[in-house]
C-alpha positions as CSV (number, residue, x, y, z in Angstrom):
1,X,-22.9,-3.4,-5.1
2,X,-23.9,-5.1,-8.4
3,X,-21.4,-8.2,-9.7
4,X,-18.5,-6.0,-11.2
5,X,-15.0,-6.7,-12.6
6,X,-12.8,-6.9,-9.5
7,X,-10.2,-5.4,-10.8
8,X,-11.4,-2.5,-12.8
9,X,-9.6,-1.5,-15.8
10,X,-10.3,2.3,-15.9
11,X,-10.7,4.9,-12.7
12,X,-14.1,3.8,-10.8
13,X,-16.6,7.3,-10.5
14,X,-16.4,8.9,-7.1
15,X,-19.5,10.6,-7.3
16,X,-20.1,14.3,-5.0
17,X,-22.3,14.6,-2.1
18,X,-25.8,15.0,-2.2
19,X,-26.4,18.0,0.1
20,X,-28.6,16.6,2.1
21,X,-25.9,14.0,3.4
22,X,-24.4,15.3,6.9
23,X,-20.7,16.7,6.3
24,X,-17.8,16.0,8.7
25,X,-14.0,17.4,8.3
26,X,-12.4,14.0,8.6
27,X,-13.1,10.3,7.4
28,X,-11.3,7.7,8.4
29,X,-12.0,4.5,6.4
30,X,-10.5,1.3,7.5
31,X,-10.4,-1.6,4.6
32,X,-10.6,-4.9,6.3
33,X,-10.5,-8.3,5.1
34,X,-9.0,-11.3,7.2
35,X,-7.1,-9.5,9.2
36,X,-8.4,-9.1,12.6
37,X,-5.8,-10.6,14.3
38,X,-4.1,-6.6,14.2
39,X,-7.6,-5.2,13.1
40,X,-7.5,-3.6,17.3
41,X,-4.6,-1.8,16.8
42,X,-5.5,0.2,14.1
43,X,-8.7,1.1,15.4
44,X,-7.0,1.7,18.9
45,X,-4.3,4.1,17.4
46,X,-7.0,6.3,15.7
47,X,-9.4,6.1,18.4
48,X,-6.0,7.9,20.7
49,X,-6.8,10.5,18.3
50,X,-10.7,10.4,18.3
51,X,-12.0,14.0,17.1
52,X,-15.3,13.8,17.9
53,X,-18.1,12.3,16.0
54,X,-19.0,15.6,15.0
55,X,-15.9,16.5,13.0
56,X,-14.6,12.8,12.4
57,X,-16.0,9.4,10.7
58,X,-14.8,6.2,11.7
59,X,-15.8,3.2,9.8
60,X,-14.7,-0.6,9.2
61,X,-15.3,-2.0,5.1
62,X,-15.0,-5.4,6.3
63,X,-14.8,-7.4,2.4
64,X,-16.7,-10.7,4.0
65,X,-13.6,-11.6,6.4
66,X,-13.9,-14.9,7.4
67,X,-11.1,-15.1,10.2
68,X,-13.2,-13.4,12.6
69,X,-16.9,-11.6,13.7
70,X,-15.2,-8.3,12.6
71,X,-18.6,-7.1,13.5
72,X,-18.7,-8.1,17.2
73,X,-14.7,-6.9,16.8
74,X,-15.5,-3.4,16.3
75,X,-18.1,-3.2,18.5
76,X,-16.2,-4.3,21.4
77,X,-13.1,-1.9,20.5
78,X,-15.1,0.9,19.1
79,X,-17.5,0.9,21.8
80,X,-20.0,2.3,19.6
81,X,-17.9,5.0,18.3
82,X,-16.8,3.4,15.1
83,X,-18.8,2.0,12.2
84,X,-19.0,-1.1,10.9
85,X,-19.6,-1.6,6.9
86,X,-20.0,-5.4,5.7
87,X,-19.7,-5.9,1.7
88,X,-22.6,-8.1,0.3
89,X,-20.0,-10.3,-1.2
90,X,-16.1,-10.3,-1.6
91,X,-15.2,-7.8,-3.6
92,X,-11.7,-7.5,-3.7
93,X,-9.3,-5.1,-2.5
94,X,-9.8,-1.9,-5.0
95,X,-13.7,-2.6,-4.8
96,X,-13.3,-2.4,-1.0
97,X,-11.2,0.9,-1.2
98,X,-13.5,2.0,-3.9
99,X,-16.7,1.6,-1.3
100,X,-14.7,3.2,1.5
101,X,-14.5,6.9,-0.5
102,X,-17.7,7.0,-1.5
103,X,-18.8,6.1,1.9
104,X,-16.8,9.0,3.0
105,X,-18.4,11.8,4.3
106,X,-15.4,14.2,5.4
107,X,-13.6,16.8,3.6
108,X,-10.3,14.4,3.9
109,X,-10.3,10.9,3.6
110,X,-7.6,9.2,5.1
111,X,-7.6,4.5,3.7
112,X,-6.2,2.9,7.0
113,X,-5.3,-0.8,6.2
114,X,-7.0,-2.9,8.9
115,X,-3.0,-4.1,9.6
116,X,-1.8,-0.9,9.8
117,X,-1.5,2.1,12.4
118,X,-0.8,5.4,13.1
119,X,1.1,7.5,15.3
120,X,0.1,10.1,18.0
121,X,-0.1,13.2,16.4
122,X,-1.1,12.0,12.9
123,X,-4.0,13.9,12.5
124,X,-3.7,17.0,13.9
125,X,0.2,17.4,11.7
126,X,-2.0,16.6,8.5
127,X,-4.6,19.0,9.5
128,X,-2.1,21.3,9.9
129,X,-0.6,21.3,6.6
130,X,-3.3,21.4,5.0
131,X,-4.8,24.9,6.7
132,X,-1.4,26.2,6.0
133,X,-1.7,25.4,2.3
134,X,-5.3,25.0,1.5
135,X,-4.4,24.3,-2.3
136,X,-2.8,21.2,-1.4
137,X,-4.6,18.4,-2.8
138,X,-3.3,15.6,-0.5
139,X,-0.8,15.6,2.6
140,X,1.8,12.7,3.3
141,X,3.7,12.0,6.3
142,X,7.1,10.0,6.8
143,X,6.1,6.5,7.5
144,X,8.2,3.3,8.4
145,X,7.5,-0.2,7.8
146,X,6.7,-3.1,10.9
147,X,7.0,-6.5,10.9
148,X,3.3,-8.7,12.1
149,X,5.2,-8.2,16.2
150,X,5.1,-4.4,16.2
151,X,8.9,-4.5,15.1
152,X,10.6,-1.9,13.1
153,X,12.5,-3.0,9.8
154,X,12.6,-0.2,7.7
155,X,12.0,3.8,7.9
156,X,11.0,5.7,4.8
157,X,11.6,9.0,5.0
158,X,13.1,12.5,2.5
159,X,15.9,14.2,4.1
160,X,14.1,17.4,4.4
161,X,13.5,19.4,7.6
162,X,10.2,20.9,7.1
163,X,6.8,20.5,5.6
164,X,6.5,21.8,2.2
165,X,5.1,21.2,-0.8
166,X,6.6,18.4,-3.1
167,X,8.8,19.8,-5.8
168,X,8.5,18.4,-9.4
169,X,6.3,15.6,-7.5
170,X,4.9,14.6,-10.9
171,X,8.7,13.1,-11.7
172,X,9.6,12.6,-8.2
173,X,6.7,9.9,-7.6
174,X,6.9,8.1,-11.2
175,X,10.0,7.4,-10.5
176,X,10.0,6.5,-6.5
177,X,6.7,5.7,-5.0
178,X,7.6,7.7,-1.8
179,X,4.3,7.1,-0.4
180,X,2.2,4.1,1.3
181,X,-1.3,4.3,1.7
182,X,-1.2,4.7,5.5
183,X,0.8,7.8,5.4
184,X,-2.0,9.9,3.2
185,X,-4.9,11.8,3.4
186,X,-6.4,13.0,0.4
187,X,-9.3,15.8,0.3
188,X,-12.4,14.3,-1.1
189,X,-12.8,16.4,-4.0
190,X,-9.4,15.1,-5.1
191,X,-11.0,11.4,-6.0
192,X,-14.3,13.2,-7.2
193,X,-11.7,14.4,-10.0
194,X,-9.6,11.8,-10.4
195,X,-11.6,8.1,-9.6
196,X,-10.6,5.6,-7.2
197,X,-8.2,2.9,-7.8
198,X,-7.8,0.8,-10.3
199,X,-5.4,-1.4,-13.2
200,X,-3.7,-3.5,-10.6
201,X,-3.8,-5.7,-7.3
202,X,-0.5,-4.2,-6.6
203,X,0.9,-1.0,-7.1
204,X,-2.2,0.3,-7.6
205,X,-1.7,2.9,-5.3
206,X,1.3,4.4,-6.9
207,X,-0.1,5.0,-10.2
208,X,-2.9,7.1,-7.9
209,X,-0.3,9.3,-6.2
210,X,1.2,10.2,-9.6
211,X,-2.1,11.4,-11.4
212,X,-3.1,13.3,-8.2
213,X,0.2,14.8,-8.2
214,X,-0.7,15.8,-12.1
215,X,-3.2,17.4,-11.2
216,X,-2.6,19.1,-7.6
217,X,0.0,19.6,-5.1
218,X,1.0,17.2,-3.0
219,X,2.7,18.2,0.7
220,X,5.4,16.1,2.6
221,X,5.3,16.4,6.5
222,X,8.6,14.8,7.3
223,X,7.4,13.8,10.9
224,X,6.8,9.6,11.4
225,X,3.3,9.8,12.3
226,X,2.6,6.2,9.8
227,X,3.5,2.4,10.5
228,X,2.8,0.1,7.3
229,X,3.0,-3.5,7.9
230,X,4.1,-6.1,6.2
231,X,3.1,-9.9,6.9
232,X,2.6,-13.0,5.2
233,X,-1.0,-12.7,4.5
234,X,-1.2,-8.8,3.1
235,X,-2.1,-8.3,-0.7
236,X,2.1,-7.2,-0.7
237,X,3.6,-10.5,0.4
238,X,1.0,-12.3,-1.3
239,X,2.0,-10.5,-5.3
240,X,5.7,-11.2,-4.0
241,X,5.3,-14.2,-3.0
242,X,3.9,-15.1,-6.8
243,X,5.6,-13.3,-8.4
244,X,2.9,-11.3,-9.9
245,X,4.2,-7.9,-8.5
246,X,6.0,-7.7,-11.9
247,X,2.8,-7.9,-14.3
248,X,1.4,-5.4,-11.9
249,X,3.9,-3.0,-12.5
250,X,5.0,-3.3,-16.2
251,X,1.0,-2.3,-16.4
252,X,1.6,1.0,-13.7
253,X,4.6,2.1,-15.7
254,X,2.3,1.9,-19.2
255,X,-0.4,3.9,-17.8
256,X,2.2,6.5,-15.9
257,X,4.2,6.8,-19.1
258,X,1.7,9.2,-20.7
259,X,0.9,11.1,-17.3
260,X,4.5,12.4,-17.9
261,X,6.3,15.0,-20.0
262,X,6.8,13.6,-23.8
263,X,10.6,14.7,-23.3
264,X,10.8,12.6,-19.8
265,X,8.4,10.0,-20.2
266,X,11.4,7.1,-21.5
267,X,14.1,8.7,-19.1
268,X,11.7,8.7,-15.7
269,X,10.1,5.4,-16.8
270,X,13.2,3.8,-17.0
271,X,14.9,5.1,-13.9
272,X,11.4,3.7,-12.1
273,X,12.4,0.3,-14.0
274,X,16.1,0.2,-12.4
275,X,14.9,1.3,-8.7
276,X,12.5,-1.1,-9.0
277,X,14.4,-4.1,-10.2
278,X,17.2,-3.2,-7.7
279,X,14.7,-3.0,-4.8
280,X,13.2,-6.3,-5.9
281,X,16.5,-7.8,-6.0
282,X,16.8,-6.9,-2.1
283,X,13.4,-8.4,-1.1
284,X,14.3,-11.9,-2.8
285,X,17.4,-12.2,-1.3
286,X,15.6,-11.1,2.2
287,X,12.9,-13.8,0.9
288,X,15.3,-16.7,0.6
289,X,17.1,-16.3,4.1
290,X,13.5,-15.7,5.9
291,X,11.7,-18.4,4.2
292,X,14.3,-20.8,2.8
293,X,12.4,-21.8,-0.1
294,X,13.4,-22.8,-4.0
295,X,10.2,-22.1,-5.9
296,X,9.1,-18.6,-4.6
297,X,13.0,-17.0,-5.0
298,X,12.7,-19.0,-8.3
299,X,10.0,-16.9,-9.2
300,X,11.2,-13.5,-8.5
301,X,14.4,-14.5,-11.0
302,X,12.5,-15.3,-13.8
303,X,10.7,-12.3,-13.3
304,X,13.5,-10.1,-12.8
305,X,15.1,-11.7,-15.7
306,X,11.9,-10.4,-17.8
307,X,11.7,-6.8,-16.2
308,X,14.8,-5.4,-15.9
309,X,18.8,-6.7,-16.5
310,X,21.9,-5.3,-15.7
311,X,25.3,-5.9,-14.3
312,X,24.0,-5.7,-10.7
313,X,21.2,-7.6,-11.0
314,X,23.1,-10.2,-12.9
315,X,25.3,-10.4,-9.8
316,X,22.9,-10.4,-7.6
317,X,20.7,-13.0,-9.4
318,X,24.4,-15.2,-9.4
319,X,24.4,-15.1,-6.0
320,X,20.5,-16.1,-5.4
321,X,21.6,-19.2,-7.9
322,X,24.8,-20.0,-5.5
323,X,22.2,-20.2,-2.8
324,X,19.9,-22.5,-4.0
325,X,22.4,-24.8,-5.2
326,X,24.7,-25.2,-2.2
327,X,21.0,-25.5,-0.3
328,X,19.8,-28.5,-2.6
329,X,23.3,-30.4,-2.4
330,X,22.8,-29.8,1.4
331,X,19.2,-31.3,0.8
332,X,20.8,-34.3,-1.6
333,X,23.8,-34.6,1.2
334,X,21.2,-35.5,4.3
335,X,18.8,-37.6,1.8
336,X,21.5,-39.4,1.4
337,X,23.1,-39.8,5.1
338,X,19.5,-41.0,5.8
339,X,18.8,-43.5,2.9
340,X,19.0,-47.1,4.3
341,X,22.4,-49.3,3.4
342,X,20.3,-52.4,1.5
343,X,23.6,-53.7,0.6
């Protein structure tokens, strides 16, 4: 791949086919970069659902990880059966998700972080759905989130019975990104229309489920067949972490905005705004009691404080503040038990 803008500013070209290129049903492409230390159970919890080379691609986009030989990784896991795709250079993320479509050679492409897994059954539910509605441009599962020990700590699901197609999903996913990318497949043709990824490190992938869902339906399978994790060294905990999440999303909001309805645009936008401050509010307070630390919680004030302000967060932000300070005079209390009596 020639030297590009990591982070490209307007929907990367998924280019067709050429028909000469062999054709499989599925593609399962797994973006890796430096993290092999759960790199075997994802591979592991597709290969429980292995298809068949003739109907399903496996492959690993390693972006130049340098934790591990994710070569020699997958060749001892996949045993042959999964491929193994090294970038040139690093490339960041959306260039690395950007590779895995066009390397994709099935009807439905299903990104499987190289930290996350999925569930027995998976495959065959989305298959499914999509044979039952055919005009469906992309099927979602229920998914929950994991901790970096298998762990449960949050499921994410609709409280619907059965799989249908998403109503008003255009509004419903500009203002709630209902979806992570372990949870969706989406057919092929979909990204030849639409591009792959691009504007932002993080929420990038919400701003791609709204404009498919402008332009096709989308179908909810309210099974858990999905496990996203989150750990201290993904791209999520990383933009938290900074604080740089917020950048990243004012810029999703300004390109979803004119995806929308003129007469909902400033109503959907800025319910998005609220849920996202409010839900931001709850990972900073998680933050300070796993972490314990001033600058990063610091961070996530000031940039909530520039996002989005009401009486809620205002409370909530007041009782962030009470923390820190009754931690530093803590801090100021010991330094002071332990400062030697010269007198």
């Amino acid at each position: 791949m020639e030297t590009q803008e990591r982070i490209p500013q307007t929907p990367p070209i998924i280019a067709p086919l050429g028909i000469d290129v062999p054709r499989v049903l599925w593609s399962v492409m797994i973006p890796a970069y430096n993290c092999s230390k759960y790199l075997t159970e994802t591979i592991n919890s597709v290969l429980l659902q292995d298809l068949g080379a003739d109907i399903m691609q496996i492959e690993v986009i390693d972006d130049c990880s340098t934790d591990d030989d994710v070569q020699r990784l997958v060749e001892t896991v996949g045993k042959g059966r999964v491929s193994y795709y090294r970038q040139k250079e690093n490339v960041g993320s959306l260039r690395n998700f950007e590779t895995c479509i066009n390397r994709a050679r099935g009807k439905y492409i299903h990104l499987l972080h190289g930290d996350d897994r999925v569930l027995p059954g998976y495959y065959a539910g989305i298959q499914n759905e999509f044979d039952l509605l055919p005009e469906a441009g992309a099927v979602y599962s229920a998914w929950r989130t994991i901790d970096e020990h298998g762990n449960i700590v949050a499921e994410r699901a609709e409280p619907v019975k059965d799989a249908a197609i998403l109503e008003q999903s255009l509004l419903k996913l500009a203002r709630l990104n209902l979806i992570q990318y372990v949870s969706i497949t989406v057919k092929r043709e979909v990204y030849e229309k639409v591009g792959s990824f691009y504007a932002a490190r993080y929420g990038e992938d919400w701003l791609m489920w709204v404009t498919i869902s402008k332009h096709f339906p989308i179908v909810f399978l309210p099974k858990t067949f999905a496990e996203y994790r989150l750990h201290k060294t993904s791209i999520s905990s990383d933009s938290l972490l900074s604080g740089e999440h917020f950048v990243d999303i004012k810029k999703i909001f300004s390109l979803t905005k004119p995806l929308l309805p003129p007469d909902r645009q400033k109503e959907v936008i800025l319910y998005a705004r609220k849920d996202y401050a409010y839900y931001s509010l709850q990972l900073t307070s998680d933050l300070w009691h796993s972490i314990k630390k001033t600058k990063p919680v610091l961070r996530q004030i000031t940039g909530l404080l520039n996002f989005y302000v009401d009486a809620h967060i205002l409370k909530g932000i007041g009782h962030l503040l009470s923390w820190l300070a009754k931690d530093e005079l803590r801090k100021l209390i010991l330094f002071k038990k332990e400062e030697p009596d010269n007198s």
